[in-house]
N, C-alpha and C positions, 0 to 999 in steps of 0.2 A: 526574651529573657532580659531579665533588667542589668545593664550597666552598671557593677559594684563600685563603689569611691573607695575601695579600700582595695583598689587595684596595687600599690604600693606592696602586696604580697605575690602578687604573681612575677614570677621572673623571668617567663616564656616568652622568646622572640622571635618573630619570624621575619626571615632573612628576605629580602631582593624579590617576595611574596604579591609585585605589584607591579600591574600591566604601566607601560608606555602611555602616559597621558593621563593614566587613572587616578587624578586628585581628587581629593573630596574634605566634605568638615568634619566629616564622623571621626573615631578614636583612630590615630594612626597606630597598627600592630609590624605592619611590615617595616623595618629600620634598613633603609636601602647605602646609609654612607657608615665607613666604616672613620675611624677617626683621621686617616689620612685626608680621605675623600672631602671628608668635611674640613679639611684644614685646605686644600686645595680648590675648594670650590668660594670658601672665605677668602681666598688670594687673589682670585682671575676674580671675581664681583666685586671686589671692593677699589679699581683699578678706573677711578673716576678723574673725570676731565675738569668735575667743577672743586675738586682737591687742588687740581693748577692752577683753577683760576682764583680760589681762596689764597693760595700761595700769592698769586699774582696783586691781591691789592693789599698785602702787606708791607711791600716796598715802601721806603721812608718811615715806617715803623719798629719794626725789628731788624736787628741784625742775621748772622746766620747760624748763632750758637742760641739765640732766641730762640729763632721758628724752628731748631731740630726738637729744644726742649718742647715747645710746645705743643710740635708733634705728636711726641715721644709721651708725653702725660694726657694726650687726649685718648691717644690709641692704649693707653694703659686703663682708662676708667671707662673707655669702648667696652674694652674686655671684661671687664667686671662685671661692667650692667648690662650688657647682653647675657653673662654668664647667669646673674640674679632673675632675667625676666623672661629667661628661656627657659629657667626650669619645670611649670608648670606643663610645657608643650613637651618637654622630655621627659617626665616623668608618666604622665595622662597621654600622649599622645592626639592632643589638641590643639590646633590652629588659633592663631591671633584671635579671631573672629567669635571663636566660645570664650576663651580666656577671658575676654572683655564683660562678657555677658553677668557674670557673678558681680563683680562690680558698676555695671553700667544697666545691664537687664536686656533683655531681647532687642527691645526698641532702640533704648540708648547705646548700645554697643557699635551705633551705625553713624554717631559722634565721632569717635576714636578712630573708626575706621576710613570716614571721608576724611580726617585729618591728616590719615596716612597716606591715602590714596594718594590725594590733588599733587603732592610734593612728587610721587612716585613717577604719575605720568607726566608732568612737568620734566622731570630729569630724563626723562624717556628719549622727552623732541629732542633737551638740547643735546644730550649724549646722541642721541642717532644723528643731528644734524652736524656734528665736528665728525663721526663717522663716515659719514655722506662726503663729507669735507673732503678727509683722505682719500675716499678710495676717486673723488674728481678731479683731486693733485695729480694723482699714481695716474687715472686714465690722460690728463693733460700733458705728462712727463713723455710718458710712453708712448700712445697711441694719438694726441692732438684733441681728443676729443674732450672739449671741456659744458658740463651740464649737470649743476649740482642739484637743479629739482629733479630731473630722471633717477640721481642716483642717491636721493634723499628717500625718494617713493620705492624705488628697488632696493634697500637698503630697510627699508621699515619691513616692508613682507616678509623679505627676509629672516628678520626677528619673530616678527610674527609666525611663522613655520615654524620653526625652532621653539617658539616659547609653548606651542600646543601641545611637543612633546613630554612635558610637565618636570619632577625631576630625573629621570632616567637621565633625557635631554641635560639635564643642570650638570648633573654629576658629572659625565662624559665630556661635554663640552669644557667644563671647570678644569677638570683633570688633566686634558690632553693641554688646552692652552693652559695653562699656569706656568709649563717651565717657559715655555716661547717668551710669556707675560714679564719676569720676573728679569730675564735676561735681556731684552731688551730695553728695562726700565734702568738696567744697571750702564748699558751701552750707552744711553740719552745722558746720561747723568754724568759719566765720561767727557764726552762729547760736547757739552755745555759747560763743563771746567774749562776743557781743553781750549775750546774758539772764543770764550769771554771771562778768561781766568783773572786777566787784570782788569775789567771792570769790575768783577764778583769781588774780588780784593779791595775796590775803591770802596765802591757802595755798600757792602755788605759784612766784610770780616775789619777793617776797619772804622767803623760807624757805632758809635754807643748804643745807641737803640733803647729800648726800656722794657727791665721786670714788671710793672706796676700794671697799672688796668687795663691796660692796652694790650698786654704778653697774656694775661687770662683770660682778656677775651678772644685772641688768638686761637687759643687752646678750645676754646666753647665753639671757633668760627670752624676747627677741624672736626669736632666731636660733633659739630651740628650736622653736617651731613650725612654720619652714619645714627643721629637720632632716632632718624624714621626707624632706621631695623632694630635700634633699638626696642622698639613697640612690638615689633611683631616678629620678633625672633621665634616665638614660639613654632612659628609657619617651617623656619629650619631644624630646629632642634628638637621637634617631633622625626624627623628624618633620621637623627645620628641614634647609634644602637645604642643601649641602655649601660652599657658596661663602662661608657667613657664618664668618668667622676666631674662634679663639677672645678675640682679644680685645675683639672687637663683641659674644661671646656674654656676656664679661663686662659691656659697657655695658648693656646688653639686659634682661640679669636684674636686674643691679643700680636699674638706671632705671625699671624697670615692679616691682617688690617695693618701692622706698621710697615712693612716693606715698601705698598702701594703707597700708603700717606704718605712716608716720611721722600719718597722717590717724586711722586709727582707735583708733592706742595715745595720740594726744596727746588727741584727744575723750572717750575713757576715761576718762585721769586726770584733764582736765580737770574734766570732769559729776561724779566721784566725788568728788575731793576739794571742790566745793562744793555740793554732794545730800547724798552719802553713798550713792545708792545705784550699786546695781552691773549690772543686769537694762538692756540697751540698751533695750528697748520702752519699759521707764517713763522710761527718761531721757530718749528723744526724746519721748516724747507728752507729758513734761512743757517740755522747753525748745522744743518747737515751737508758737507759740500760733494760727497762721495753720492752719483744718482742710483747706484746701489743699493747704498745704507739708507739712501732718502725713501728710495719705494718700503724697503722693509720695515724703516721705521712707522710710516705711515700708516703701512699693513697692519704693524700693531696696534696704533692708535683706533684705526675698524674694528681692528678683532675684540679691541679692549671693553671697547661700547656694547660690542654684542654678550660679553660674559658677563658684563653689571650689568646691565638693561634685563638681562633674561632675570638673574640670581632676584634683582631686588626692584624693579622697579614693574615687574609683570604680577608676580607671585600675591605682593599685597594687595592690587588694585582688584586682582580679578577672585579673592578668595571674597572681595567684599562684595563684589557683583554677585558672583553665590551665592549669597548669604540673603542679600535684601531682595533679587530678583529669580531665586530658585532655578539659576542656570548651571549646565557642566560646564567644568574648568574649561572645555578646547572654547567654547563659544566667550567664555569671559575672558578667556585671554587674546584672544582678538577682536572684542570690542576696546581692551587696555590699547590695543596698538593704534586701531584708529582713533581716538580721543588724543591719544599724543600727538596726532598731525593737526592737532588745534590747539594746540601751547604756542605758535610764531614761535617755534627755534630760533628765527635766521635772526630775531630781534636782541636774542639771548647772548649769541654771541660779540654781539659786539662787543668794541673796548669799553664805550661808554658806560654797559651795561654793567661790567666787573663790580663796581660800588653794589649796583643796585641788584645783583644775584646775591654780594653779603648782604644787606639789608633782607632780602629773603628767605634767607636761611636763618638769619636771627628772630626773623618775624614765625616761619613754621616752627621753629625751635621752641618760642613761646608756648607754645599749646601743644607737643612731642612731651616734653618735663614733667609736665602737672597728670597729662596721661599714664607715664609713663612710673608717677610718683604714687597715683592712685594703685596701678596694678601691682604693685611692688607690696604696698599695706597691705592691700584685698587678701595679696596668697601668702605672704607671710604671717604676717599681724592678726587679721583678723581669720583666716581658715585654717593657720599654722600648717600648709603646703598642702589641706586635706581636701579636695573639691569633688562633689555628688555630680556623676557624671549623669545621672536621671534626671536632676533639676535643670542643669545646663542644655540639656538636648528636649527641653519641656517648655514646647511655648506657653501653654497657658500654666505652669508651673508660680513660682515663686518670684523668680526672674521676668516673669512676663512684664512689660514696659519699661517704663526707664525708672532709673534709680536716682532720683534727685540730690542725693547727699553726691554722687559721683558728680553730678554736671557743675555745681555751685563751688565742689570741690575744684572741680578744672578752671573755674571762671576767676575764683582767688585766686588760683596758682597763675594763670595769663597775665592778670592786672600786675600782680610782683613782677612777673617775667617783663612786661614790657616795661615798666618801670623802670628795672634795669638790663637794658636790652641787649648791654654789651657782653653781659651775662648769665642771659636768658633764661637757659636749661637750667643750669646750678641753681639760678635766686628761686626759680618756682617749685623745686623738687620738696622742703619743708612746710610750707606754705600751704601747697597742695595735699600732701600726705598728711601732715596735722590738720588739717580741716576737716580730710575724708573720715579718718579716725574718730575725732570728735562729733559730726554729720551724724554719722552710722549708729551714734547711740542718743546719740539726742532726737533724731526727726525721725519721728514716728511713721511717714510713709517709707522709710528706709527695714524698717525689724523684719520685714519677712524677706526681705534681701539678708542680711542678719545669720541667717538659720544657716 
């Protein structure tokens, strides 16, 4: 039976309708989070280590009523365009991976995709490797035993089991840790007033600091990291049940991404600018003096890497292994984990490296915008939210190959972006989308992309 595009009349939903591991690219029907779930699963995955370390090389740049705001308006326009580029996956029930497709075409959809991927399993090592970190403090504190590649390699399997579970696994895992998550971020944050209040006073609430280009690329350098989901939110918000509106989906995101931001990038700059150092493990084994509160803390810091690692940095990689190499999800989600013990983590965290993780994330951001600018016209603009799920799931269809007005559209929106690199995302979002627009009806191997 053919797949109607005028699914937008059906209102039937079928509830928690899907096995343990059973992901796939077809139309998602069963809606397994209900809006809690999904606001709680957006809390514990967005509880990133390289939020601290963005924090961290802002020092000597903003103050501390800066980097709240620019928290505070990155995780606000988070919320939007997740909100905006998720709705195609929430309406159709369709993964990143087809979404792409009407705009890019069978072939080309696997542009968008590596783009997403490479940053995902990147974030993978270095999050599992500060994981790793913790739990070889916790065993060194307590038991002597200090061995951070045993427990960098036991610490990845780890994930890897977990992540094969698909999102059953997500839900559950997000759920149960989010309050531990939440509470604990508020303890650290405590706790780094409390042991470095009159530095944080010196260098930070005393200090001019500056609104101008600097404070907005701040704001790009926090929104660059949740970029990536940006793209392929669809992958989540095929999951959330059909009754949550878009603009509760905007509360949602928005409300469950600032707590982690605004908590881990303020504890960063915080500890950094009165330390100097940049490496979370030494910063909390240093500002935690209680070896109580240090194991627990630490504990978190593991925990934290396993709820983002699973949420956002499995889910993309391996829906695109799917797609190009015709694998199930359990096997693509453990080739995502071994490919991350090829990222050199341990080089990532260095202090040195703080600069050169922002230049990365400016740099993926380049090419996240213009993707992310394309999809936004394709399902607005040019299908006005209406997509043929016949075509989509049709290789030799319509879509079959690439769609040149998308790729050329990505390549003007890069060149802007890196042009102005400090801010990236923003400068290529026009750029890209005017171009795609324009493409689509002038270049003729584009019209039956078109239809």
């Amino acid at each position: 039976m053919a797949m109607s595009a005028e699914i937008d009349t059906v209102h039937i939903e079928t509830l928690d309708q899907k096995a343990v591991g059973q992901e796939s690219l077809a139309p998602q029907t069963a809606r397994i989070m209900d809006p809690w779930s999904y606001f709680f699963a957006w809390l514990g995955g967005c509880v990133s280590i390289g939020t601290f370390t963005v924090g961290s090389g802002l020092v000597g740049t903003l103050n501390l009523l800066q980097t709240f705001v620019a928290i505070a308006i990155g995780c606000v326009v988070i919320g939007a365009a997740l909100m905006i580029n998720g709705q195609a996956g929430h309406k159709y029930g369709i993964p990143f991976m087809v979404q792409a497709r009407s705009s890019f075409g069978f072939t080309g959809s696997r542009i968008p995709a590596l783009v997403r991927s490479v940053p995902a399993i990147v974030w993978f090592g270095f999050q599992s490797w500060i994981g790793a970190g913790a739990l070889n403090l916790v065993s060194a504190t307590l038991f002597g035993y200090d061995n951070i590649v045993v427990f960098f390699i036991g610490f990845q399997f780890l994930q890897i089991g977990l992540s094969v579970l698909g999102f059953h696994g997500i839900k559950w895992l997000e759920n149960i840790g989010s309050v531990f998550i939440i509470f604990s971020l508020i303890y650290m944050f405590f706790s780094v007033l409390s042991k470095y209040g009159e530095q944080i006073s010196t260098n930070l609430v005393n200090v001019e600091g500056t609104w101008g280009a600097p404070f907005w690329g701040a704001t790009m350098l926090f929104l660059g990291i949740y970029s990536t989901m940006m793209l392929n939110v669809s992958d989540y918000s095929r999951e959330l049940r059909r009754s949550v509106g878009p603009l509760r989906q905007v509360v949602i995101y928005a409300n469950s991404i600032l707590p982690a931001t605004l908590f881990m990038g303020m504890i960063g700059l915080m500890v950094s600018s009165a330390t100097g150092e940049v490496d979370p493990i030494r910063v909390f084994s240093s500002a935690v003096d209680n070896k109580f509160l240090l194991i627990t803390t630490l504990l978190f810091i593991a925990f934290a890497q396993v709820t983002t690692n699973i949420l956002n940095n499995v889910v993309p990689p391996a829906y695109a292994l799917m797609d190009v190499f015709e694998l199930k999800f359990r096997t693509s989600a453990i080739l995502v984990g071994l490919l991350a013990f090829c990222t050199f983590p341990w080089e990532l965290v260095k202090d040195e490296s703080a600069a050169g993780l922002s230049i990365f994330i400016q740099t993926y951001s380049a090419f996240l915008g213009p993707i992310f600018a394309i999809l936004v016209v394709d399902y607005f603009i040019l299908r006005r939210q209406r997509l043929d799920l016949d075509k989509l799931y049709d290789a030799d269809g319509p879509y079959r190959g690439v769609n040149w007005a998308a790729v050329i559209a990505m390549a003007i929106g890069v060149v802007v972006a890196l042009i102005f690199s400090g801010i990236s995302w923003y400068a290529s979002l026009i750029p890209a989308g005017l171009a795609y627009w324009l493409l689509m009806r002038v270049l003729p191997s584009a019209r039956r992309f078109a239809s």
